[in-house]
C-alpha positions in Angstrom: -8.0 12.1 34.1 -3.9 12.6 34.2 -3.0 14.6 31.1 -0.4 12.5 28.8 1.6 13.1 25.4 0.0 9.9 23.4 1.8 9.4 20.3 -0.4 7.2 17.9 1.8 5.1 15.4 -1.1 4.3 12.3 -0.9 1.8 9.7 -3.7 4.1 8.1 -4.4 7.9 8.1 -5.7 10.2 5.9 -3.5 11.9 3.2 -4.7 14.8 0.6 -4.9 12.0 -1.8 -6.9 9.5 0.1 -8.9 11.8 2.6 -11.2 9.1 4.1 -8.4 6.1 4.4 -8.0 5.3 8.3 -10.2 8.6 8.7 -11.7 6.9 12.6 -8.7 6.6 13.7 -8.2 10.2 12.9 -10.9 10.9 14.8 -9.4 9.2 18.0 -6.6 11.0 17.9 -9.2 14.3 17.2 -10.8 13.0 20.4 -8.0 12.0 22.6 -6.4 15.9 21.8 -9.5 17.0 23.9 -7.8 15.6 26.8 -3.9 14.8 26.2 -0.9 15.8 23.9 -1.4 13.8 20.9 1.1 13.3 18.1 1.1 11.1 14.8 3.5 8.9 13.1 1.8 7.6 10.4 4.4 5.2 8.0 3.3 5.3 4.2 4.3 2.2 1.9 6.2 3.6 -1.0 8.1 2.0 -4.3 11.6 2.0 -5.0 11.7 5.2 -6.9 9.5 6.8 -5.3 11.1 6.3 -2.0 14.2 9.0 -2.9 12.1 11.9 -3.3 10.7 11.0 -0.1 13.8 10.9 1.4 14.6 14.3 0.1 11.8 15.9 1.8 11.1 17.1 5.1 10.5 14.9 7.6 9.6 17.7 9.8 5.9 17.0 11.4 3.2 19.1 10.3 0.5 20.5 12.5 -2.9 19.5 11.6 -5.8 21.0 13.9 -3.7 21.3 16.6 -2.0 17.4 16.6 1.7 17.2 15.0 1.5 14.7 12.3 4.4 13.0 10.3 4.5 10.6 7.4 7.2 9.1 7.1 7.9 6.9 3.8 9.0 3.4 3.7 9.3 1.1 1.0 10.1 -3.1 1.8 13.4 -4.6 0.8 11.9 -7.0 -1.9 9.7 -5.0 -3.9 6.2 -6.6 -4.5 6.9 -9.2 -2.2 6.6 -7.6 1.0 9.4 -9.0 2.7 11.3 -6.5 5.0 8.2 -4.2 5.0 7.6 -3.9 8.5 11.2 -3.9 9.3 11.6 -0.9 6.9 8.1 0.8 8.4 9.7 0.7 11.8 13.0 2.4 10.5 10.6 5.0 8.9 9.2 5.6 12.4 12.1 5.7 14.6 13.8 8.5 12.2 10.2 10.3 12.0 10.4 9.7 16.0 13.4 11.8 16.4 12.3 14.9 14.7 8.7 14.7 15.9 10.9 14.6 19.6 12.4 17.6 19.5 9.4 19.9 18.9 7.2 17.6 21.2 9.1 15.6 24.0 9.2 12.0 25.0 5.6 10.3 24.9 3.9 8.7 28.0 2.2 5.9 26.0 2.4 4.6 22.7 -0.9 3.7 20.9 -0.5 1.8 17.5 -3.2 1.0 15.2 -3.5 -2.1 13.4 -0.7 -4.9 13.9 1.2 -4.6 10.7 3.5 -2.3 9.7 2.1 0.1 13.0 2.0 -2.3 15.5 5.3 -3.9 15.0 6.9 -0.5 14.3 5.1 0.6 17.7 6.4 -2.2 19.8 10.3 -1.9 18.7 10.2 1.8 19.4 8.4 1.0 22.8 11.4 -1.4 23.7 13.6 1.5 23.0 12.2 4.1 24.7 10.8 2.0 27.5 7.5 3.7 26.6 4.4 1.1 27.3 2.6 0.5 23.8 -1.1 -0.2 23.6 -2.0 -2.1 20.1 -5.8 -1.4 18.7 -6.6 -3.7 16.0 -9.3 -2.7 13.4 -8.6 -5.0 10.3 -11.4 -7.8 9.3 -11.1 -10.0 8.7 -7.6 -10.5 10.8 -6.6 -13.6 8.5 -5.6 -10.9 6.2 -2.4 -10.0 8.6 -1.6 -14.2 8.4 -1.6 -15.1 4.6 2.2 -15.3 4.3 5.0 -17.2 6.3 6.6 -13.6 7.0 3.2 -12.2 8.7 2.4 -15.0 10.5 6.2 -15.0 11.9 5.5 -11.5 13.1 2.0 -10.9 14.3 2.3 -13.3 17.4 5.2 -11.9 18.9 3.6 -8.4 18.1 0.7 -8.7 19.6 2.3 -10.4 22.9 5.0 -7.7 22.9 2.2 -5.0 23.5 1.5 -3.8 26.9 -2.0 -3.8 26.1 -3.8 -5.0 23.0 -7.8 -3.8 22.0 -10.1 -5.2 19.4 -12.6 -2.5 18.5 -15.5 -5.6 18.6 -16.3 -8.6 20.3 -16.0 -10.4 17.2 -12.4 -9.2 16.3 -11.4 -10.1 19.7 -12.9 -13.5 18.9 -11.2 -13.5 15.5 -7.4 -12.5 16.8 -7.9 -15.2 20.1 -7.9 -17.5 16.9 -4.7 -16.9 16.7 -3.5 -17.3 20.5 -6.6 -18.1 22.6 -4.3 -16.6 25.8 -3.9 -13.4 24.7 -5.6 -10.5 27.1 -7.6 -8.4 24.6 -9.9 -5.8 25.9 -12.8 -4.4 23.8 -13.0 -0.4 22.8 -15.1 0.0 19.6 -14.5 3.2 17.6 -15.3 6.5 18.8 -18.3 8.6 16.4 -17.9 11.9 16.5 -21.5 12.5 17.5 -20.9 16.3 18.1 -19.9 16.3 14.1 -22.6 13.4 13.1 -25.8 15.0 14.4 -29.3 15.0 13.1 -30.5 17.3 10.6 -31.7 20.6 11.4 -35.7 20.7 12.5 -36.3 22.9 9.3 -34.2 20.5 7.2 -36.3 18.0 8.2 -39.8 16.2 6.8 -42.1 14.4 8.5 -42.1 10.6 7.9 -44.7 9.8 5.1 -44.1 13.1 2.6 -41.8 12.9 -0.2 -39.5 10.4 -1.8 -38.5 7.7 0.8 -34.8 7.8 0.4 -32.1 4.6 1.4 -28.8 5.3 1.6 -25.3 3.3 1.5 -22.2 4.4 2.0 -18.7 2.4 1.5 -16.2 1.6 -0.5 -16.8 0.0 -3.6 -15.2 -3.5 -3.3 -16.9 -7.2 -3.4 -16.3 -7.1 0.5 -19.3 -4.6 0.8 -21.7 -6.4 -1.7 -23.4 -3.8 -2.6 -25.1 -5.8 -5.6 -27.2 -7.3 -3.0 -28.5 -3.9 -1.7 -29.3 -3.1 -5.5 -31.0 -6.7 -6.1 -33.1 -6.2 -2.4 -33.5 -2.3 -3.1 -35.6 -3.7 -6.3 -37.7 -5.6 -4.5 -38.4 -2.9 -2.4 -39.4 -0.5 -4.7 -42.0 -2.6 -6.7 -43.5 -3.6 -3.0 -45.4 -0.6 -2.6 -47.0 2.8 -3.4 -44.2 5.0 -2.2 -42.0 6.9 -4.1 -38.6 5.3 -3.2 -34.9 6.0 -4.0 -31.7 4.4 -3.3 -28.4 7.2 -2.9 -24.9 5.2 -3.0 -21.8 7.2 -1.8 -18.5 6.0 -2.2 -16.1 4.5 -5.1 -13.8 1.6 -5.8 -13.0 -1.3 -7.9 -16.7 -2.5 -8.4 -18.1 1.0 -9.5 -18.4 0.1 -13.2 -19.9 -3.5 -12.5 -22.5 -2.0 -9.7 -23.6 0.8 -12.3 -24.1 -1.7 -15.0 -26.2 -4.0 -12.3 -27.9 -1.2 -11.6 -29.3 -0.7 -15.4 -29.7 -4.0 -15.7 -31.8 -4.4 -13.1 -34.0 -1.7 -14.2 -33.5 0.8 -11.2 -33.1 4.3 -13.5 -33.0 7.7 -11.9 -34.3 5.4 -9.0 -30.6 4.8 -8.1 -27.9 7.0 -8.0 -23.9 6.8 -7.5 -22.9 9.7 -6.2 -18.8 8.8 -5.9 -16.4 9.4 -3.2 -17.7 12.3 -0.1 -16.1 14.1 2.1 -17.2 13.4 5.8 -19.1 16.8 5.3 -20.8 15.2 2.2 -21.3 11.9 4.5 -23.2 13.8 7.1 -25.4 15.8 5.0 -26.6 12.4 2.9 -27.2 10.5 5.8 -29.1 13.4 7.2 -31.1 13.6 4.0 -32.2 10.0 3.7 -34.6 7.3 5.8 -32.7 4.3 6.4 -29.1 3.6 6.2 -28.2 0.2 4.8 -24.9 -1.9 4.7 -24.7 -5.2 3.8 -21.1 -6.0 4.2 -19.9 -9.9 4.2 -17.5 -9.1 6.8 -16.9 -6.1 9.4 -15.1 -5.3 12.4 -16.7 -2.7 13.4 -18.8 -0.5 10.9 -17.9 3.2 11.3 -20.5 4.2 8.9 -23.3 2.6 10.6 -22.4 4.3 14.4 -22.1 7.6 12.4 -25.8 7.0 10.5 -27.4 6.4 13.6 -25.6 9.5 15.1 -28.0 11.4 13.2 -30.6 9.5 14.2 -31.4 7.3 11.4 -31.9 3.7 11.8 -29.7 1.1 10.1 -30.2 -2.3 8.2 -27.1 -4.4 8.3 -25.4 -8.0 7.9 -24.6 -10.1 10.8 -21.0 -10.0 9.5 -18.4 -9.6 13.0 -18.8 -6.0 14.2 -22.5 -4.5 13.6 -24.8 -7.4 15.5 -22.4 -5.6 18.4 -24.4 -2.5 18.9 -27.1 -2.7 16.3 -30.7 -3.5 18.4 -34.3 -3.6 17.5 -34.3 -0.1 18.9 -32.2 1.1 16.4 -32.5 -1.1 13.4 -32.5 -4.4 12.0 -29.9 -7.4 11.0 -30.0 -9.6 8.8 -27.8 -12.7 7.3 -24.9 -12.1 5.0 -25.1 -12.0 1.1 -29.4 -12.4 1.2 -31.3 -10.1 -0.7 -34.6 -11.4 0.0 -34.0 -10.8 3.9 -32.3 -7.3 2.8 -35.2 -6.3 0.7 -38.0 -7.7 3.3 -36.2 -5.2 6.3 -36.3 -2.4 3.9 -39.9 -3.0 3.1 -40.8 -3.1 6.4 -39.3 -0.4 7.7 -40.5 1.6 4.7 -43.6 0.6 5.2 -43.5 1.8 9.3 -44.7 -1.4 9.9 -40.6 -1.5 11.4 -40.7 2.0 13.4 -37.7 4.1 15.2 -37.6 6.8 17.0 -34.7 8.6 16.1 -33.8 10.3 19.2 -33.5 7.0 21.1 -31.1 5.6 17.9 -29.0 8.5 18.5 -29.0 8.0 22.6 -28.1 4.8 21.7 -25.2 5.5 19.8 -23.7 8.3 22.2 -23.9 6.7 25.0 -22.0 3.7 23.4 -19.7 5.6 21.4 -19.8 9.0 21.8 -16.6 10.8 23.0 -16.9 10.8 26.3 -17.6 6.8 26.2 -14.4 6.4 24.3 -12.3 8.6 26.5 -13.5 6.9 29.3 -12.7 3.5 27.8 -9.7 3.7 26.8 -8.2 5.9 29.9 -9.2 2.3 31.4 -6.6 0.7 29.1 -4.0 3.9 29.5 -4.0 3.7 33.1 -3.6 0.0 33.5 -0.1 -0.4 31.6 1.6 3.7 32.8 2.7 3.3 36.2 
């Protein structure tokens, strides 16, 4: 495997403020620094004001485990319209570009995530270099990127422009060929840090049938992951049977307030419990502590969480929405339609009942050999090495 700087140009990446925003694609570029020179541009949508004391900062990159990262700010030329945005991101890269350049060097390949502002940003810079760009798209579903005239005049060219373009599922690539059924897209999914999402220590574990039965869900609180479905199925589920059952939900958003009041409505009590936003530490350690992982999201292009659950060997219940009917099997879980919480609550059942059984070190086989790091590395040196000469 030839050794290459890769400079990643990200619609999303973490920030101090929103630690878990665009956190796989962190990881790639966590992954890809086992075996290249990876820096980060990562473009940051701004308002007006806030855009000068931006500007007044450094723009010097800052090293974060080892991969140079810079955040640039941007803000578009018609505020609250979103007209200009991408023409202002790219700006934002190109001057971010110039400083990250003298403490790093030219790049070998350019990998942009997500096709606006990152992709289009990644693209003109490409031209100008004469770098090759690859384009990963992760956003579902990818009608979003075509609900004005502005986006829809931009993500075609974009996406044609790239020397390579990747959908991180089948179904995405299904999705964007909506959009120009000519288009060569290859298939990557995300990589899972499976050396980070392990299971949980043998000391730290119980064996199936003792204690509280324990569900967990994990996402952000928005109508997109209907989590008032899980609650509606998750009652079911606990008035099916003898066992002492619990439901743990990690994450926050929008629909927090709504889901809590659901919740008591429904009757579920110390039964249910909102935990709030988690650090990927605090990820690992509930999805070590619990049964099942569930996730019944009406639309996803992947499913991060889900890879990362069974990681640590637990098995998974999940929608048939894009991404998860991809890699989830009847080895390592169970699928079931969107937005049905008699199907949700009659998987849970089952599988709480172990009349649905898993063996946890074949989920996790599963998922490494799909996902794992080496998988991903080898995947996408595929891509790298079909468009640098």
């Amino acid at each position: 495997m030839a050794r290459r700087r890769i400079l990643i140009v990200a619609s999303w990446y973490p920030t101090a403020g929103e630690p878990i925003g665009g956190s796989f694609i962190q990881t790639q570029a966590r992954v890809l620094g086992r075996s290249h020179d990876v820096a980060v541009i990562a473009p940051s949508a701004v308002g007006p004001r806030a855009l000068f004391d931006r500007l007044a900062q450094s723009n010097e990159p800052v090293d974060e485990e080892g991969i140079l990262v810079s955040r640039p700010a941007y803000t578009a030329l018609v505020p609250g319209r979103g007209i200009g945005a991408p023409q202002a991101a790219a700006r934002s890269v190109a001057r971010a570009y110039e400083d990250l350049r003298r403490r790093w060097g030219p790049p070998d390949v350019i990998h942009a995530h997500v096709v606006l502002p990152g992709g289009y940003a990644a693209v003109r810079l490409g031209h100008q270099l004469g770098t090759p760009v690859v384009l990963t798209e992760h956003t579902g579903p990818f009608a979003m990127h075509l609900r004005r005239p502005w986006q829809r005049r931009l993500v075609r060219p974009t996406l044609r422009s790239a020397d390579a373009v990747v959908a991180v599922s089948p179904g995405l690539r299904d999705e964007m060929r909506m959009l120009d059924p000519d288009l060569p897209i290859r298939v990557v999914g995300n990589v899972t840090d499976t050396d980070f999402f392990t299971p949980a220590p043998k000391a730290d574990q119980q064996p199936f049938g003792t204690g509280t039965f324990r569900f967990a869900s994990i996402a952000l609180l928005t109508s997109g992951k209907d989590m008032g479905t899980v609650l509606q199925a998750f009652r079911r589920a606990r008035e099916s049977g003898p066992r002492s059952v619990e439901l743990v939900i990690g994450g926050d958003g929008p629909e927090r307030v709504r889901l809590e009041a659901l919740a008591e409505r429904l009757g579920l009590g110390d039964a249910c419990r909102f935990v709030g936003r988690l650090t990927p530490a605090g990820v690992r350690d509930l999805l070590q502590a619990s049964d099942v992982f569930v996730l019944a999201s009406r639309h996803e292009t992947f499913g991060v969480v889900l890879a990362e659950a069974m990681a640590c060997g637990k098995p998974v219940i999940a929608t048939r929405c894009g991404g998860p009917e991809w890699f989830v099997t009847p080895e390592s879980g169970v699928l079931v339609p969107v937005g049905d919480p008699s199907a949700l609550a009659d998987a849970m059942i089952g599988v709480m009942r172990g009349t649905t059984g898993f063996d946890p070190n074949a989920v996790r086989r599963h998922i490494v050999g799909r996902f794992g790091p080496e998988a991903f590395l080898e995947a996408i040196e595929h891509v790298y090495a079909s468009v640098v000469p």
